[in-house]
N, CA, C and O atoms as CSV, one atom per row, in Angstrom:
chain,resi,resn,atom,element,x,y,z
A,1,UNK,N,N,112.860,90.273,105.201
A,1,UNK,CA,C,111.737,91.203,105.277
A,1,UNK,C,C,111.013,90.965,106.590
A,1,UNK,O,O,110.694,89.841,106.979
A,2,UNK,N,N,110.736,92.263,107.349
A,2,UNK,CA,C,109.788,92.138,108.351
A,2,UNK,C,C,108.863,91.447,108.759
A,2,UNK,O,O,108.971,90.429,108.075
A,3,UNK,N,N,107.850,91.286,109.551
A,3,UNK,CA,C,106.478,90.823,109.198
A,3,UNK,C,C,105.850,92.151,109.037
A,3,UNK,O,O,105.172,92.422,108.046
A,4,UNK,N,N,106.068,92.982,110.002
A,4,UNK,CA,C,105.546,94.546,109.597
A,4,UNK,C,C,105.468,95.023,108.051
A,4,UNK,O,O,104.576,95.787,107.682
A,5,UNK,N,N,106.675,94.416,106.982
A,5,UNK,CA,C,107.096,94.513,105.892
A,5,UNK,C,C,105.602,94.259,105.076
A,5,UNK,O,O,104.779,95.040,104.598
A,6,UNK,N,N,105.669,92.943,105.154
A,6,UNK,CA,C,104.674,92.236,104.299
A,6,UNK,C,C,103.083,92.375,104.573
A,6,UNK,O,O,102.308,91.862,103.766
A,7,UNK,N,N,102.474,93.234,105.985
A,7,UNK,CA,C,101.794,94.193,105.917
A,7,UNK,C,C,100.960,94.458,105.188
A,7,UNK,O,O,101.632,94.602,104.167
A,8,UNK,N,N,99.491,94.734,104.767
A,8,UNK,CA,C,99.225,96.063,104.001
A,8,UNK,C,C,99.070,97.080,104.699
A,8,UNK,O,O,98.498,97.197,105.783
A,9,UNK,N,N,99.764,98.084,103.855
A,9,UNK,CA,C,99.658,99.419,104.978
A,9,UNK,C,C,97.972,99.723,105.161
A,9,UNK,O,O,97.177,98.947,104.631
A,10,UNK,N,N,97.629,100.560,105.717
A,10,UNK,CA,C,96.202,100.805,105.739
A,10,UNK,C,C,96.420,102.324,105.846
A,10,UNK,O,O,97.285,102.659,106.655
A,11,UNK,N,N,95.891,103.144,105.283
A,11,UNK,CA,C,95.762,104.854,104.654
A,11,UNK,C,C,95.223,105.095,106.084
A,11,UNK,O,O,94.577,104.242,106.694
A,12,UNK,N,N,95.473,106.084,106.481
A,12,UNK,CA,C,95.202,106.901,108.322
A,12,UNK,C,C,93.825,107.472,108.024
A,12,UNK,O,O,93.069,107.717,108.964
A,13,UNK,N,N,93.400,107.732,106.568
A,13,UNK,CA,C,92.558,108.674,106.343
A,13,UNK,C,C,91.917,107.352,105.149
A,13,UNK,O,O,92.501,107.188,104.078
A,14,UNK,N,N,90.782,106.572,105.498
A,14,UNK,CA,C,90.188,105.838,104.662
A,14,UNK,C,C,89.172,106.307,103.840
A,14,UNK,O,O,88.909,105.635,102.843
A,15,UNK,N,N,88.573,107.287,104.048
A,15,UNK,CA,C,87.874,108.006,103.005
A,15,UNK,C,C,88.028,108.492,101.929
A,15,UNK,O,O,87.283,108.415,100.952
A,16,UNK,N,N,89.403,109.239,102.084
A,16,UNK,CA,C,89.866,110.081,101.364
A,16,UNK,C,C,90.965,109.054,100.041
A,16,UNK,O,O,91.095,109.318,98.845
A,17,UNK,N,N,91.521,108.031,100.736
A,17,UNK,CA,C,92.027,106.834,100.271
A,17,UNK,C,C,90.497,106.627,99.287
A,17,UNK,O,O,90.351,107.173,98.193
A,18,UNK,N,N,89.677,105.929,99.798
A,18,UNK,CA,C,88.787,105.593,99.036
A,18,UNK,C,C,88.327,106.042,97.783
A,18,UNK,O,O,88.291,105.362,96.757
A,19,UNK,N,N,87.787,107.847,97.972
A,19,UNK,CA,C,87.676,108.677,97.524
A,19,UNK,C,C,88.380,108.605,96.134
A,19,UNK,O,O,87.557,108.530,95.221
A,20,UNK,N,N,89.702,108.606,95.720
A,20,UNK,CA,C,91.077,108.592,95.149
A,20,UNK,C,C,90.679,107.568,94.367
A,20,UNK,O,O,90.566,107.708,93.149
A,21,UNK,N,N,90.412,106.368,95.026
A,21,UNK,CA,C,90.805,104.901,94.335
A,21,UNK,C,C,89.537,105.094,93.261
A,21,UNK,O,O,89.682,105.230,92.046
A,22,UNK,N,N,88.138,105.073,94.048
A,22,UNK,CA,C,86.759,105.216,93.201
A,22,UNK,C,C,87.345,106.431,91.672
A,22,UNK,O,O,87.760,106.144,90.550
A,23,UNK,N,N,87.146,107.566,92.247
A,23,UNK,CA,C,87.780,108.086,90.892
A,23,UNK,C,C,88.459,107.615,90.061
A,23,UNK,O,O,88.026,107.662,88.910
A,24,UNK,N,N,89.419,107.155,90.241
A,24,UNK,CA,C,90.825,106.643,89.485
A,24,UNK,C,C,90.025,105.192,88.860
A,24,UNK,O,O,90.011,104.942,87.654
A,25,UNK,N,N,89.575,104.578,89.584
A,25,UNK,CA,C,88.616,103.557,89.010
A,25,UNK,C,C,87.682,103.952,87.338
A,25,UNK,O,O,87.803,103.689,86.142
A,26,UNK,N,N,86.596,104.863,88.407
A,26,UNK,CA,C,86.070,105.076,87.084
A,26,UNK,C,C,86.263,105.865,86.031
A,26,UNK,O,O,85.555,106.166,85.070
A,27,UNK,N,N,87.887,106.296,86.541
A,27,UNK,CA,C,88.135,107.569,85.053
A,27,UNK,C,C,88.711,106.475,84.215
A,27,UNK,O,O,88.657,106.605,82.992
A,28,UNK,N,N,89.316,105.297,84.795
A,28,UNK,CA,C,90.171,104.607,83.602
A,28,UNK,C,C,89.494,103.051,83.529
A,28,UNK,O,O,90.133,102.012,83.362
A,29,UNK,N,N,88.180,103.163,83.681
A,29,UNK,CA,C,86.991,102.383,83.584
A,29,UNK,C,C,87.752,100.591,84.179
A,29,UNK,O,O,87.637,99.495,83.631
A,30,UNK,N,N,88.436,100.950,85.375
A,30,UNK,CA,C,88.269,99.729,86.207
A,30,UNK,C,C,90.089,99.412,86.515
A,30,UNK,O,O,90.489,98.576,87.324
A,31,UNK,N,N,90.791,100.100,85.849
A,31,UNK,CA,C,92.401,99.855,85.703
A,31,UNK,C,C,93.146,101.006,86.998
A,31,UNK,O,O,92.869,102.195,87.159
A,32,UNK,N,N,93.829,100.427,87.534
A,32,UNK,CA,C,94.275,101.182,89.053
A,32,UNK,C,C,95.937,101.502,88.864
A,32,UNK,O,O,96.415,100.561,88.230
A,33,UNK,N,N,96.557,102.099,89.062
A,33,UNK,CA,C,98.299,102.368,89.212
A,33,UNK,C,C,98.062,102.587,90.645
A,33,UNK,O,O,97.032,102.631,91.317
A,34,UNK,N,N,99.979,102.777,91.070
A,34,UNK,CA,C,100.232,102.500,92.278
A,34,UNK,C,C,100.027,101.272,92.957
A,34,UNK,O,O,99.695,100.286,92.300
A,35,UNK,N,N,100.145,101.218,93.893
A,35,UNK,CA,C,99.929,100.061,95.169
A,35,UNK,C,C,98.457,99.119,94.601
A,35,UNK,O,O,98.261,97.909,94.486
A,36,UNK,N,N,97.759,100.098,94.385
A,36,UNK,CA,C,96.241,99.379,93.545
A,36,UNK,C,C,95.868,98.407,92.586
A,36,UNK,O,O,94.859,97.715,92.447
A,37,UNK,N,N,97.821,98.621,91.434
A,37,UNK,CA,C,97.836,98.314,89.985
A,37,UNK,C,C,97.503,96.812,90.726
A,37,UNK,O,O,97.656,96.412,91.880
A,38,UNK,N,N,96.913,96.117,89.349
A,38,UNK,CA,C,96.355,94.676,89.412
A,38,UNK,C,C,95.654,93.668,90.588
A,38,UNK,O,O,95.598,92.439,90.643
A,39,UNK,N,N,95.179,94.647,91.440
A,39,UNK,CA,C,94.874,94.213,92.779
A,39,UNK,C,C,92.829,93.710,92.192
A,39,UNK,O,O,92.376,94.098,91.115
A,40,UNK,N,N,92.332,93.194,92.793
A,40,UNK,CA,C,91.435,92.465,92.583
A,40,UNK,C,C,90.146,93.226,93.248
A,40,UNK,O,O,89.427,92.608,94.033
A,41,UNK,N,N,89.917,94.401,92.955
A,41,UNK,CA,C,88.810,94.991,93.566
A,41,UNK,C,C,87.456,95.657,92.637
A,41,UNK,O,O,87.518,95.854,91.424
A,42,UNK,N,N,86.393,95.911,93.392
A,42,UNK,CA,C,85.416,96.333,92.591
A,42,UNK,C,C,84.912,97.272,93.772
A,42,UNK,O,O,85.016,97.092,94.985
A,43,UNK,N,N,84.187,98.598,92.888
A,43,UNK,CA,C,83.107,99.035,93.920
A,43,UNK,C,C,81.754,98.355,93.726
A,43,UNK,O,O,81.234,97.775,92.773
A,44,UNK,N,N,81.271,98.710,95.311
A,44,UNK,CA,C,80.223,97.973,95.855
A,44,UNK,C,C,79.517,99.089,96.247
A,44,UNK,O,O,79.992,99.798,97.134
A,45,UNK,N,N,78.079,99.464,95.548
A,45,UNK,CA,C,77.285,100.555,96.028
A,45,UNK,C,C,76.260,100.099,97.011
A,45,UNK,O,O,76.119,98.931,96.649
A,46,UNK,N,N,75.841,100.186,97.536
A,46,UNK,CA,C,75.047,100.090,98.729
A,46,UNK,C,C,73.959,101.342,99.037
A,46,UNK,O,O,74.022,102.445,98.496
A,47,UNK,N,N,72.777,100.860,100.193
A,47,UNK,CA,C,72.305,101.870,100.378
A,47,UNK,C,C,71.971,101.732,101.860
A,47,UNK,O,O,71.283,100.874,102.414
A,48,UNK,N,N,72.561,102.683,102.321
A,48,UNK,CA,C,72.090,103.208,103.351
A,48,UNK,C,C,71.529,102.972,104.261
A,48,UNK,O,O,70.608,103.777,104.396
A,49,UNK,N,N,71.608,101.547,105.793
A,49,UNK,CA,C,70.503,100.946,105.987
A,49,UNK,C,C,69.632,101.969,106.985
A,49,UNK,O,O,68.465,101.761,107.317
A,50,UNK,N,N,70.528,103.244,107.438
A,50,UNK,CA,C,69.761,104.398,108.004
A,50,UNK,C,C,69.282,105.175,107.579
A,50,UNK,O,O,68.168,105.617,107.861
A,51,UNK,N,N,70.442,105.731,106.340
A,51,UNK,CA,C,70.139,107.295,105.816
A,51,UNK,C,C,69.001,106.908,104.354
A,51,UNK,O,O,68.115,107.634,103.904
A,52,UNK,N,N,69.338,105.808,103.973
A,52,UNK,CA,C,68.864,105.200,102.217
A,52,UNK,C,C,69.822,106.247,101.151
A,52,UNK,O,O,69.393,106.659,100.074
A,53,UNK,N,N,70.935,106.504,101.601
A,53,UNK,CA,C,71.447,107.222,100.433
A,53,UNK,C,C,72.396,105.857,99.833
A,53,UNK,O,O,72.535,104.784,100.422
A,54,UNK,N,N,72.890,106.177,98.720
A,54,UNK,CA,C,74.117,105.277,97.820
A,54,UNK,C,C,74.961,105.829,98.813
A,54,UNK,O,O,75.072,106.950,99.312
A,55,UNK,N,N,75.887,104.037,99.063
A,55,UNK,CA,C,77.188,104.820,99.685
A,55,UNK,C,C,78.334,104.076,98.872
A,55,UNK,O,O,77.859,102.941,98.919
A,56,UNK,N,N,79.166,103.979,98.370
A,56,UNK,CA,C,79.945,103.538,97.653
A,56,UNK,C,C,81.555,103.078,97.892
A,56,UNK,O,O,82.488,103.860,98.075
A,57,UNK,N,N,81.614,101.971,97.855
A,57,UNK,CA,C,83.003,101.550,98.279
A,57,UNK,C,C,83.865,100.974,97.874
A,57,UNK,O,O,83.424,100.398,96.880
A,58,UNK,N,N,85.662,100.548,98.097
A,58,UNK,CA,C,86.198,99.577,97.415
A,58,UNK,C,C,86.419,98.243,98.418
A,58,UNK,O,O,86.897,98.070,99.539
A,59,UNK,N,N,85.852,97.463,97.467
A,59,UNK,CA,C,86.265,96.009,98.031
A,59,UNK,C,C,86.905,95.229,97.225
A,59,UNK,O,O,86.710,95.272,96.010
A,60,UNK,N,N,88.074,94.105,98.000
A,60,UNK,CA,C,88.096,93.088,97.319
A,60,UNK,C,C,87.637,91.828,97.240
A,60,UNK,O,O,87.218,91.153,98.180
A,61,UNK,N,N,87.711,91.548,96.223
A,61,UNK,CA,C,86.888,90.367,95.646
A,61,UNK,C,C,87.255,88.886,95.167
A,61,UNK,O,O,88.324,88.986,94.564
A,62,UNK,N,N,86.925,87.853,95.173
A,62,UNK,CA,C,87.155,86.779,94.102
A,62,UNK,C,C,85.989,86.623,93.430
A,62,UNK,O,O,84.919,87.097,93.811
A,63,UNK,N,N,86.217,85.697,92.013
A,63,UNK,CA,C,85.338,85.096,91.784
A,63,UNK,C,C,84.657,83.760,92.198
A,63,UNK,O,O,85.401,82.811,92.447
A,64,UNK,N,N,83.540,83.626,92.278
A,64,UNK,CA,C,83.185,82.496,92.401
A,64,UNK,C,C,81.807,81.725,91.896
A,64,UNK,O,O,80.680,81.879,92.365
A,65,UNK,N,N,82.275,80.706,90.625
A,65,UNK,CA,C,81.721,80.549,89.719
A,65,UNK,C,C,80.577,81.902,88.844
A,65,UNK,O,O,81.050,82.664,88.001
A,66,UNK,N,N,79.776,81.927,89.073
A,66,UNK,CA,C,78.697,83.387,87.833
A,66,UNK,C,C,78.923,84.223,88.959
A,66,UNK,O,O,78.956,85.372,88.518
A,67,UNK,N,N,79.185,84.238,90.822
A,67,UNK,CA,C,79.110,85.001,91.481
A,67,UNK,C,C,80.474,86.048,92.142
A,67,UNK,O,O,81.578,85.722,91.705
A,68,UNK,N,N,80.467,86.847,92.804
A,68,UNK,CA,C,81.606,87.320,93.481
A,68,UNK,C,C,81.484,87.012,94.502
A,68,UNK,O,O,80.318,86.866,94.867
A,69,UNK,N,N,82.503,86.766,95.435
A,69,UNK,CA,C,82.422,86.805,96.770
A,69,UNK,C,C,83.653,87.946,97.498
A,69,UNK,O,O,84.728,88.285,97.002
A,70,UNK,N,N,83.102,88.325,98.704
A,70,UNK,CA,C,84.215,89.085,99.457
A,70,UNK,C,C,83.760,88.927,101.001
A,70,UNK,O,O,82.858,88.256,101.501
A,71,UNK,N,N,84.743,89.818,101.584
A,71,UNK,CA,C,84.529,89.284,103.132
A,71,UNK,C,C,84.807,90.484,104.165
A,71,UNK,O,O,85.899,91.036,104.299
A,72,UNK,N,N,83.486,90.833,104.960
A,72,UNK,CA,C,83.213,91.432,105.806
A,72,UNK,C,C,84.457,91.871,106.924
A,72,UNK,O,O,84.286,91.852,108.142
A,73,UNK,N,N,85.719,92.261,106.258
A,73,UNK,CA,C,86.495,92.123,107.459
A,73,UNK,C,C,86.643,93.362,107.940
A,73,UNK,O,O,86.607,93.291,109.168
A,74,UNK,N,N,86.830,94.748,107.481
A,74,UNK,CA,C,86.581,95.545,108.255
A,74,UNK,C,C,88.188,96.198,108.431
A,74,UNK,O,O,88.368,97.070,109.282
A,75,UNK,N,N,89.253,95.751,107.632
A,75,UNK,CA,C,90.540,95.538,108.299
A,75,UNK,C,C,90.764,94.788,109.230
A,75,UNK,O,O,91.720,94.992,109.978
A,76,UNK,N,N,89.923,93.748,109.390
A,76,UNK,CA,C,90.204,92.910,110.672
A,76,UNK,C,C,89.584,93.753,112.007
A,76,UNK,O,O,89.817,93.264,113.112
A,77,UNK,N,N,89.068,94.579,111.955
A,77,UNK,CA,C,88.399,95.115,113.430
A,77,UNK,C,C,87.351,94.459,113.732
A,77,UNK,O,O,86.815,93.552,113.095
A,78,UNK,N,N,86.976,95.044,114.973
A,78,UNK,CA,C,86.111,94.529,115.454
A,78,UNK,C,C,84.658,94.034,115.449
A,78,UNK,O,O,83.988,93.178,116.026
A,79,UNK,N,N,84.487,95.028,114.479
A,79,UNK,CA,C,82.810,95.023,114.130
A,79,UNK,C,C,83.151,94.860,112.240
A,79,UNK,O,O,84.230,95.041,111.677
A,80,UNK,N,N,82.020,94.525,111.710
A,80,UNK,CA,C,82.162,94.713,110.294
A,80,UNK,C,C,82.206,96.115,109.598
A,80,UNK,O,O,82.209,97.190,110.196
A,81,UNK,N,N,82.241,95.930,108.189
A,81,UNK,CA,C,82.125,97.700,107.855
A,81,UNK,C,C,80.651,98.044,107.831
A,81,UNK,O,O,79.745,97.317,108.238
A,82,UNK,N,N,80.558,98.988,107.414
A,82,UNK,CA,C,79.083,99.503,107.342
A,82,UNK,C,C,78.852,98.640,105.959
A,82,UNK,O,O,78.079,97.745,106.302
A,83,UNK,N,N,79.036,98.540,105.096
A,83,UNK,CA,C,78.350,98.137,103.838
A,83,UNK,C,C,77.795,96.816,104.250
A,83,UNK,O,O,76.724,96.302,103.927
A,84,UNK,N,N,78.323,96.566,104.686
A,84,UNK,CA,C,77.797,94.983,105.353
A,84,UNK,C,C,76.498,95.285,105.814
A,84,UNK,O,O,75.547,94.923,105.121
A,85,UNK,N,N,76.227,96.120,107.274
A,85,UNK,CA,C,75.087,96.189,107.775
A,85,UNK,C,C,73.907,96.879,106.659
A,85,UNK,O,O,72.701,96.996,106.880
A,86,UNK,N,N,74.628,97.273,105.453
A,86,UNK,CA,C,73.966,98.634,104.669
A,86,UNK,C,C,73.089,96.970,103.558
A,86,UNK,O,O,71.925,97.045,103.164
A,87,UNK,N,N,73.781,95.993,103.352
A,87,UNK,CA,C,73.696,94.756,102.539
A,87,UNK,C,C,72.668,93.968,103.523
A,87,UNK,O,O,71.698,93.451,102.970
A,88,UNK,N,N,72.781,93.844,104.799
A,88,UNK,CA,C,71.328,93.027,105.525
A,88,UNK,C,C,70.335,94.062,105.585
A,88,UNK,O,O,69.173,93.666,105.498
A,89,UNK,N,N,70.485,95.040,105.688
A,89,UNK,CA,C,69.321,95.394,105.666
A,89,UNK,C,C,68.367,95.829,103.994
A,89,UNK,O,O,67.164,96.068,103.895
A,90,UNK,N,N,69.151,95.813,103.154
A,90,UNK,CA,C,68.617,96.081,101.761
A,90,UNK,C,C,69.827,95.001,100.662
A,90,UNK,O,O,70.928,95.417,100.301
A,91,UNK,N,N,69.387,93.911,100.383
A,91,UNK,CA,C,70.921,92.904,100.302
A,91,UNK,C,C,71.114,93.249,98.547
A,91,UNK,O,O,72.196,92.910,98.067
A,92,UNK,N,N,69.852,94.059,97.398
A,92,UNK,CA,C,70.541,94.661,96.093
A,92,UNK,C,C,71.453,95.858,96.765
A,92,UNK,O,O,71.601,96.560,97.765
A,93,UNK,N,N,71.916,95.574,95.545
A,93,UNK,CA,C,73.603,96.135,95.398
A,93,UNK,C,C,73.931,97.123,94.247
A,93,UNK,O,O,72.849,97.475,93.777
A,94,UNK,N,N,74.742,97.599,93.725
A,94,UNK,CA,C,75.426,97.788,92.201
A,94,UNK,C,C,76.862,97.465,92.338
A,94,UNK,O,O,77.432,98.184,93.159
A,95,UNK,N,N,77.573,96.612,91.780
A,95,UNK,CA,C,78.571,96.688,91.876
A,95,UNK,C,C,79.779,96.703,90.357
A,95,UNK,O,O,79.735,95.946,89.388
A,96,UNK,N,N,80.600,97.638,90.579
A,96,UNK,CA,C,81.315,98.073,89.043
A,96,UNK,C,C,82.746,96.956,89.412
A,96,UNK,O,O,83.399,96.836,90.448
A,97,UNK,N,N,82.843,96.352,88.262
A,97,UNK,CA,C,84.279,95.508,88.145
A,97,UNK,C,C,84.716,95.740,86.568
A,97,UNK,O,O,84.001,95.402,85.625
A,98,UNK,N,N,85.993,96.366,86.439
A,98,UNK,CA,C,86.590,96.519,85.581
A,98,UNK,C,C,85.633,97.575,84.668
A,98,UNK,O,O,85.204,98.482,85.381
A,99,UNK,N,N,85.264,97.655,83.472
A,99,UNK,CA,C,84.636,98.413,83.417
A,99,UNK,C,C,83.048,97.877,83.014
A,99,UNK,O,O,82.485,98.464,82.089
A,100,UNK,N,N,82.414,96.883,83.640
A,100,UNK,CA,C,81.275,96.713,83.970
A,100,UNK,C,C,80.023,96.706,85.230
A,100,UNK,O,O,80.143,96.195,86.343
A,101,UNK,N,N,79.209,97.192,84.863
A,101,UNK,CA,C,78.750,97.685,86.177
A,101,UNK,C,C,77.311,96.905,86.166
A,101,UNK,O,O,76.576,97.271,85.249
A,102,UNK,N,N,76.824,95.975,86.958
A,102,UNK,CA,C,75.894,95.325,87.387
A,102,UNK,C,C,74.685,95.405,88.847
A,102,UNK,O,O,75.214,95.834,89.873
A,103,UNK,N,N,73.392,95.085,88.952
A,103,UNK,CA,C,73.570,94.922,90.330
A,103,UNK,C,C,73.556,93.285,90.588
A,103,UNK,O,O,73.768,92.467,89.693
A,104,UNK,N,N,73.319,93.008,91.730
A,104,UNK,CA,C,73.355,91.840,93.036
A,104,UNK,C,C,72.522,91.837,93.666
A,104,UNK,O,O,71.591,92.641,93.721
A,105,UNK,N,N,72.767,90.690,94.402
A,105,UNK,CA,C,71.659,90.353,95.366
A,105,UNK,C,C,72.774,90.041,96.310
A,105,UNK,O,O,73.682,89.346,95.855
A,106,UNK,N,N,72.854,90.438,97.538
A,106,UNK,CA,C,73.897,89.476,98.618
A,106,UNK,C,C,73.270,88.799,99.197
A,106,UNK,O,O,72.108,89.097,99.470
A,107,UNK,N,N,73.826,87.669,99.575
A,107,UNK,CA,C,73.533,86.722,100.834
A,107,UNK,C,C,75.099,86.701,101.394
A,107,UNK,O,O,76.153,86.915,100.794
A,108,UNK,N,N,74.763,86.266,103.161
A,108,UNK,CA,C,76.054,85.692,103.687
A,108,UNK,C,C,76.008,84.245,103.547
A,108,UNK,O,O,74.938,83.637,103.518
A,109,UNK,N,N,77.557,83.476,103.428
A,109,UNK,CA,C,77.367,82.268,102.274
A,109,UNK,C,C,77.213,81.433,103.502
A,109,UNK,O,O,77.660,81.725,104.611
A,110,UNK,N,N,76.475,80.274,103.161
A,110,UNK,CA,C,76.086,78.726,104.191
A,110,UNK,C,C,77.736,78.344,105.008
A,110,UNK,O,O,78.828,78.330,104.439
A,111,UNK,N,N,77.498,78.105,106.254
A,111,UNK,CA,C,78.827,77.582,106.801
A,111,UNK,C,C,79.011,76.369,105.798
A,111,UNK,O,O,79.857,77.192,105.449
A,112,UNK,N,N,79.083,75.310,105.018
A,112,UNK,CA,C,78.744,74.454,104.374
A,112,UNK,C,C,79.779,75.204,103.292
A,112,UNK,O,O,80.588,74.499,102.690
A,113,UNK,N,N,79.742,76.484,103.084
A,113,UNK,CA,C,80.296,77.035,102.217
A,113,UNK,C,C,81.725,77.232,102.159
A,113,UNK,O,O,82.560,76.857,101.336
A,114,UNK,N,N,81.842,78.109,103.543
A,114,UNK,CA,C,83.569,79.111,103.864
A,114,UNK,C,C,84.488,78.079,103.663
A,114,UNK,O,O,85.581,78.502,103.288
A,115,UNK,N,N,84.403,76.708,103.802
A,115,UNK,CA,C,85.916,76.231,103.383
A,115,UNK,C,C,86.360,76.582,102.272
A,115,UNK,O,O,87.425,77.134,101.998
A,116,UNK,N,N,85.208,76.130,101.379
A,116,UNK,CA,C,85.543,76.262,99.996
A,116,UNK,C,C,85.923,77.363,99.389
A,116,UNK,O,O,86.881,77.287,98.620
A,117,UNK,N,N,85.095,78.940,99.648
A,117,UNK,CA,C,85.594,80.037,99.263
A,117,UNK,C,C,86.613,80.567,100.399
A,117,UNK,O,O,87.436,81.394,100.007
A,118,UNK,N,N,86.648,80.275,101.455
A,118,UNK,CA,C,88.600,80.180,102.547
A,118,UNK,C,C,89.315,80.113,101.181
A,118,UNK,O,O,89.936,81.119,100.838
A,119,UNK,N,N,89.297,79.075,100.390
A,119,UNK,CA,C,90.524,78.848,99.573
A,119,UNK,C,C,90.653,79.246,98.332
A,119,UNK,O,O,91.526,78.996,97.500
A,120,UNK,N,N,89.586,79.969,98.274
A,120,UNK,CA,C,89.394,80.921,96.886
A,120,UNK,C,C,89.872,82.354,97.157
A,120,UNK,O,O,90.397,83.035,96.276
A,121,UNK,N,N,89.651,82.825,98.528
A,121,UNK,CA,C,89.911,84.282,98.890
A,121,UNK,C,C,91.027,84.080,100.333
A,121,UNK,O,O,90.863,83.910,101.541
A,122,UNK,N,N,92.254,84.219,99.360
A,122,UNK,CA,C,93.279,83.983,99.538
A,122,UNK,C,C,93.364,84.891,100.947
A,122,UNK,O,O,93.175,84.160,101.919
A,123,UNK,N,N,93.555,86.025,101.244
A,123,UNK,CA,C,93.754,86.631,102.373
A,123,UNK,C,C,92.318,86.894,103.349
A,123,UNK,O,O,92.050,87.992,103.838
A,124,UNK,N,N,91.599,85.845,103.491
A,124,UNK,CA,C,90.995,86.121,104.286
A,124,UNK,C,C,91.395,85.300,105.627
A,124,UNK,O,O,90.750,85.332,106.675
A,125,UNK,N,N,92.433,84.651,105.425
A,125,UNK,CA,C,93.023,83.760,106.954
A,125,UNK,C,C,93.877,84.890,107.733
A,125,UNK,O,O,93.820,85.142,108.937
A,126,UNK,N,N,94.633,85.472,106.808
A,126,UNK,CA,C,94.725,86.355,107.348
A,126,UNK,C,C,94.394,87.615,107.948
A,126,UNK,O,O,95.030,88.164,108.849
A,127,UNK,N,N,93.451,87.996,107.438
A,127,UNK,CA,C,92.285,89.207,108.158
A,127,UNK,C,C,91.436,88.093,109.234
A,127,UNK,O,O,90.939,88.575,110.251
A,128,UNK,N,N,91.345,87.124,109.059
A,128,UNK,CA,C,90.299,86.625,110.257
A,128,UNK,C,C,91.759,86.615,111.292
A,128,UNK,O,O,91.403,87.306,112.247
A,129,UNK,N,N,92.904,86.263,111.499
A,129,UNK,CA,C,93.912,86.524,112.410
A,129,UNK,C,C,93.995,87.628,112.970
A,129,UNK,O,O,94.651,87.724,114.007
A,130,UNK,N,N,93.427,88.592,112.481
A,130,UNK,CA,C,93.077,90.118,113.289
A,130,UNK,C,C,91.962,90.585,114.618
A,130,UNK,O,O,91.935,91.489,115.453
A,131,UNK,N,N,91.112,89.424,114.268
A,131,UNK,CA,C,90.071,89.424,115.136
A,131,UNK,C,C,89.434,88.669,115.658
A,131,UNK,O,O,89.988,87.639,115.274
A,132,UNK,N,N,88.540,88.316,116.359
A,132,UNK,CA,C,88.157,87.049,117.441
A,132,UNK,C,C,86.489,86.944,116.680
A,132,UNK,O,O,85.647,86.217,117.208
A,133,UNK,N,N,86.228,87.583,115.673
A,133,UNK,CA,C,84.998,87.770,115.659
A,133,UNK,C,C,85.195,86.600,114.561
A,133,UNK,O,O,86.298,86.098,114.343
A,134,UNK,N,N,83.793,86.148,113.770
A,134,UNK,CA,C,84.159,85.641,112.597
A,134,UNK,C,C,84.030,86.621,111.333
A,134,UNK,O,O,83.097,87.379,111.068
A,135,UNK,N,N,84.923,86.455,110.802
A,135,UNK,CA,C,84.234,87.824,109.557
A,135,UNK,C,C,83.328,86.879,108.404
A,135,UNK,O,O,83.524,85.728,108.015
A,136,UNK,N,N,82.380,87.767,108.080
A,136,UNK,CA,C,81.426,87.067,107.064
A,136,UNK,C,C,81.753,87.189,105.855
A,136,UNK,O,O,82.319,88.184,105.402
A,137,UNK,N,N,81.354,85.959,105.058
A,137,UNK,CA,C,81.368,85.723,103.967
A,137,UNK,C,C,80.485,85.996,103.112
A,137,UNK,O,O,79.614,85.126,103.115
A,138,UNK,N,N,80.263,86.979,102.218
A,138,UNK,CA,C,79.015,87.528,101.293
A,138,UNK,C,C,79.513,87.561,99.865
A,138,UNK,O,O,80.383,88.265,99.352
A,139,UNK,N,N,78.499,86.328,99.197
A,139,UNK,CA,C,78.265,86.216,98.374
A,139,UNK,C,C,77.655,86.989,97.397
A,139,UNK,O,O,76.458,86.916,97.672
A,140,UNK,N,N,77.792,87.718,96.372
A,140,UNK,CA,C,76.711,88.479,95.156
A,140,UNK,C,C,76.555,87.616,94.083
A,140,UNK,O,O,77.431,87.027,93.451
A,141,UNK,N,N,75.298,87.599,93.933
A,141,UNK,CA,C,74.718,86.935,92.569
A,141,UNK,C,C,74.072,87.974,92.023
A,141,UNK,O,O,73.330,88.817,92.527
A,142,UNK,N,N,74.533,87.768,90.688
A,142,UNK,CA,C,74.285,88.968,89.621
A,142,UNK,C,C,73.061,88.906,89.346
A,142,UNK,O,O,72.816,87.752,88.994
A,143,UNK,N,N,72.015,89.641,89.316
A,143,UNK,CA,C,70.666,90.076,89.258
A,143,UNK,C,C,70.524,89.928,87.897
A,143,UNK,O,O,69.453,90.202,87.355
């Protein structure tokens, strides 16, 4: 197998990808088919740190201990995603996993921290190999 192989592809059109997944999410209250089936994600609602509207997204996630954690990578680009900047500037959240839906509080986690969740969130060595930046580590604690 390639390395190209082992890959995740990334959708040309991420919205519309998104779009798809969120639905499919909440019609079958958290259960995904396709490429999606058993993959480890939740949406993450956010607001807006310009507009203040809900913006809603899929991320993946681990657990870690009562909290989730995930990581600012962006696909590995250059800058983070927006939910990130949408999370410092207003850090409650809502976020739906499986079919429960909570909010959060984010913080980005203490350097003191990333080793430990490095080895909890398995592909984030590899998304930080994408980019020179560091990608952040954000923690949610359930409100």
């Amino acid at each position: 197998m390639s390395s190209d192989a082992r890959k995740p592809q990334i959708p040309t059109d991420m919205k519309a990808f998104n779009t798809k997944v969120i639905d499919e999410f909440r019609a079958n209250h958290g259960e995904l088919s396709g490429q999606m089936a058993g993959r480890q994600i939740m949406l993450l609602t956010t607001t807006g740190a310009k507009s203040g509207e809900q913006r809603t997204t899929v991320v993946g996630y681990r657990p870690y201990g009562d909290h989730l954690a995930v990581i600012a990578s962006n696909n590995g680009a250059d800058t983070p995603p927006s939910w990130f900047f949408n999370l410092r500037a207003n850090p409650v959240a809502t976020v739906e996993v499986g079919p429960n839906r909570f909010q959060v509080k984010a913080r980005v986690a203490d350097p003191d921290e990333r080793p430990r969740l490095g080895a909890i969130i398995d592909y984030l060595e590899r998304q930080q190999a994408l980019t020179s930046r560091q990608i952040p580590i954000v923690v949610l604690e359930r409100i």
